[in-house]
C-alpha positions as CSV (number, residue, x, y, z in Angstrom):
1,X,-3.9,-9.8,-23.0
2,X,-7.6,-10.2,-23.5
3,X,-9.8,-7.0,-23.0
4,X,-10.8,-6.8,-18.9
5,X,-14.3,-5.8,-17.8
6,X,-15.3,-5.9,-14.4
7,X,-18.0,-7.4,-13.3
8,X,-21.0,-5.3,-10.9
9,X,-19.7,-6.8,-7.4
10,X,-16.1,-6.0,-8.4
11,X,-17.0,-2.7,-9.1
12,X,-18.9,-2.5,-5.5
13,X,-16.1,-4.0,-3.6
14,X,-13.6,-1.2,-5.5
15,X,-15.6,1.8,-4.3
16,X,-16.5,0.1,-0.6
17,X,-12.9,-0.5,-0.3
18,X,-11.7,3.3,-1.3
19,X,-15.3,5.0,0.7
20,X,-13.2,2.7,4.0
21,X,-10.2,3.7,2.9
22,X,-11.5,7.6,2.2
23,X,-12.3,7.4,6.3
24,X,-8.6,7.8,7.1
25,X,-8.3,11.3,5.0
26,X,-6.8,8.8,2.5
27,X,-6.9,9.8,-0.9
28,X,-9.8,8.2,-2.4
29,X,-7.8,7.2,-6.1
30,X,-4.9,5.7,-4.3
31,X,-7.3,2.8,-2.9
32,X,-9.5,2.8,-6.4
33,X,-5.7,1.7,-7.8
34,X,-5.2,-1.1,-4.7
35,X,-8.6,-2.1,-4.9
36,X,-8.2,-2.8,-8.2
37,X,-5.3,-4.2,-8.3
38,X,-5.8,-6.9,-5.7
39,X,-9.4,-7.8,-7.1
40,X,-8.4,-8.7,-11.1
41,X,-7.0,-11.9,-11.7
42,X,-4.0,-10.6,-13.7
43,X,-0.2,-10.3,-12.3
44,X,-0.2,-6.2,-12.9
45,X,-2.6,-3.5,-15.0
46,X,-1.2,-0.9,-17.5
47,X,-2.0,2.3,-16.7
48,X,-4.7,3.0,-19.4
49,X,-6.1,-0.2,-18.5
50,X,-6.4,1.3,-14.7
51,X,-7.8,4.3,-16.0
52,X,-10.6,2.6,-18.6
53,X,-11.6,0.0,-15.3
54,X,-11.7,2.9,-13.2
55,X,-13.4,5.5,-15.8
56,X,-10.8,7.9,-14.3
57,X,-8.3,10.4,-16.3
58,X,-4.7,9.7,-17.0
59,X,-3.6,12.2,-14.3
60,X,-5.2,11.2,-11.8
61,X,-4.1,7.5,-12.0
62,X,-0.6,8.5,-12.7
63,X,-0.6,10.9,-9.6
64,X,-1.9,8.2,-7.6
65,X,0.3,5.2,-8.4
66,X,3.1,7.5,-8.4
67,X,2.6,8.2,-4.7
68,X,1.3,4.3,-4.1
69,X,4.9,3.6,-5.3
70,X,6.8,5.6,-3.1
71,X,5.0,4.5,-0.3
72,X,5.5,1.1,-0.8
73,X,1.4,-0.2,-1.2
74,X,2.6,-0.9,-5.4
75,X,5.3,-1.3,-7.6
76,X,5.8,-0.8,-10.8
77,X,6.8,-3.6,-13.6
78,X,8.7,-3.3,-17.0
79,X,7.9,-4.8,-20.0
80,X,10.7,-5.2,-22.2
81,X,9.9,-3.1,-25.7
82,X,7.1,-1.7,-24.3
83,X,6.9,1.9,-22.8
84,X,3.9,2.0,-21.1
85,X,3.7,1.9,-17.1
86,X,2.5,-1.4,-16.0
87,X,1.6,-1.7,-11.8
88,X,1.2,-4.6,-9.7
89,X,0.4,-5.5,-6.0
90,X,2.1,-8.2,-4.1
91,X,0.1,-10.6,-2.9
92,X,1.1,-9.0,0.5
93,X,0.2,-5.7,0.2
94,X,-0.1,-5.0,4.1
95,X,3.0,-6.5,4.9
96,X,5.2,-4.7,2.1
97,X,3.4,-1.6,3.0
98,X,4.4,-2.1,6.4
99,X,8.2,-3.1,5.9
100,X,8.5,0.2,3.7
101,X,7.0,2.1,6.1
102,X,9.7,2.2,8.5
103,X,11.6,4.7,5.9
104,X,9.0,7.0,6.3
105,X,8.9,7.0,9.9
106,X,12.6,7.3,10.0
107,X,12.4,10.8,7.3
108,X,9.7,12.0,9.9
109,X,12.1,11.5,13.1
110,X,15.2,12.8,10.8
111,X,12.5,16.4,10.1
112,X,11.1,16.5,13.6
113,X,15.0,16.4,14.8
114,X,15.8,19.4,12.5
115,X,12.9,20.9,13.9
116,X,14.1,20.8,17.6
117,X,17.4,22.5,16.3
118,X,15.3,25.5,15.4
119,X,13.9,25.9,18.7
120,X,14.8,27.5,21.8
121,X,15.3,24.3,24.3
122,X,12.9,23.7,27.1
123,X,9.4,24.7,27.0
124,X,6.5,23.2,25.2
125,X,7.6,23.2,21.6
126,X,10.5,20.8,22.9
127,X,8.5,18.8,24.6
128,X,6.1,18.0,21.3
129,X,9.0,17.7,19.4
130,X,10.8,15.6,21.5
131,X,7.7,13.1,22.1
132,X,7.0,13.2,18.5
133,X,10.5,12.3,17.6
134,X,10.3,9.6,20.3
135,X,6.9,8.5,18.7
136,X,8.3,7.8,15.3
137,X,11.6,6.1,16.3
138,X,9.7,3.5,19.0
139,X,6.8,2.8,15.8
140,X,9.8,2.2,13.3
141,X,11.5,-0.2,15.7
142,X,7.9,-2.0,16.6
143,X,7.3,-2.5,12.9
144,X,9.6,-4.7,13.0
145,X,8.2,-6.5,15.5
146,X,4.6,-6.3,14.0
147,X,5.9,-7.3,10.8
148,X,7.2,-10.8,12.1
149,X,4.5,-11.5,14.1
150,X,2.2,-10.4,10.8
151,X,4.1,-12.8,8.7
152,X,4.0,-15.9,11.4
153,X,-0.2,-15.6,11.5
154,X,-0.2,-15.1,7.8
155,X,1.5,-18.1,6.9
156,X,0.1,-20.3,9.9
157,X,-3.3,-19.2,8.3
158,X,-2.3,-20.2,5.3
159,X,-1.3,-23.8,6.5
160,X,-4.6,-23.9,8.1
161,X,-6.3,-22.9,4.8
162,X,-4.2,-25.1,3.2
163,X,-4.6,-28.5,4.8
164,X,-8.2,-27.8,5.2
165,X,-8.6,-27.7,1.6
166,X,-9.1,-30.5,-1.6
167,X,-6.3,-32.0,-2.6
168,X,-7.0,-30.4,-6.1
169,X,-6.9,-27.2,-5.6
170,X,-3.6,-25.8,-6.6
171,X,-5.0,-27.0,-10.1
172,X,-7.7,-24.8,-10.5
C-alpha cells in the first residue's frame, strides 16, 4: 500500500471525535483507533501504521485495539504471510457494537447473580442487586429490539440517499 498521511481536517475530526468520546469516561485511544479507522479510505490499518497516523506508542495502540476487539467496536484481519496485526471497522460500527454488546450485558447479569448468592437475602444490598441484575437482562433483550429498528432506518436512509443520488455515483 501507498504511504498514508492525513490531511489537517482529518486530524481535527480524529481528536473531536475521541475529546466526545473522552466525555463518557471512555478511554481517549480507543476512539483515536475508531476515529481513525472509519475516516481513511482503506479497508483496515496495520498497527504501526495506526501508531505513525496517530503519533502514539506501540502499547498503547495495541492495548486499545485489543480491548476495541473484545468489545466488538473492531476486528482484527489476517494477512496471509504476513505477521503483523492489521484492524478494520465495519462499515457499521454502531450496529456491530451493539449486537456484541448483549454478551457483555449477559457476563454483568451472570456477576451481579453471583453477587446476590453472597449476600444475606432481603435488605438493601438485595434490592441493588436484584434491580441491577433486572437492569442488564431487560437492556440485553431490548438490544435486540434497538438493533432491528437501527438496521430498518439505516437502510431506509440509505435508499433515500440512494435514489436521491446521480446515477453515476457507485463509479466514483
Amino acid at each position: 500500500m501507498t504511504e498514508l498521511e492525513l490531511t489537517t481536517g482529518q486530524r481535527v475530526f480524529v481528536e473531536q471525535f475521541a475529546l466526545a468520546w473522552q466525555t463518557t469516561m471512555s478511554n481517549r485511544m480507543e476512539a483515536r483507533i475508531i476515529a481513525l479507522l472509519m475516516i481513511v479510505d482503506r479497508p483496515y490499518l496495520s498497527s504501526g501504521e495506526i501508531a505513525t497516523l496517530l503519533a502514539a506508542s506501540a502499547g498503547s495502540v495495541s492495548t486499545a485495539t485489543r480491548h476495541l476487539s473484545e468489545v466488538g467496536f473492531i476486528h482484527r484481519v489476517a494477512i496471509a504471510g504476513d505477521r503483523s496485526y492489521y484492524f478494520a471497522v465495519e462499515d457499521d460500527v454502531w450496529g456491530g457494537f451493539l449486537a456484541s454488546e448483549r454478551g457483555y450485558l449477559r457476563m454483568l447479569s451472570a456477576a451481579i447473580s453471583v453477587g446476590m448468592d453472597e449476600i444475606e437475602p432481603g435488605g438493601l444490598p438485595q434490592r441493588r442487586l436484584r434491580n441491577a441484575r433486572n437492569y442488564m437482562t431487560w437492556l440485553a433483550g431490548y438490544h435486540t429490539k434497538m438493533l432491528s429498528d437501527w438496521e430498518a432506518y439505516r437502510d431506509a436512509e440509505l435508499a433515500e440517499e440512494q435514489a436521491l443520488a446521480p446515477e453515476d455515483a457507485d463509479e466514483r
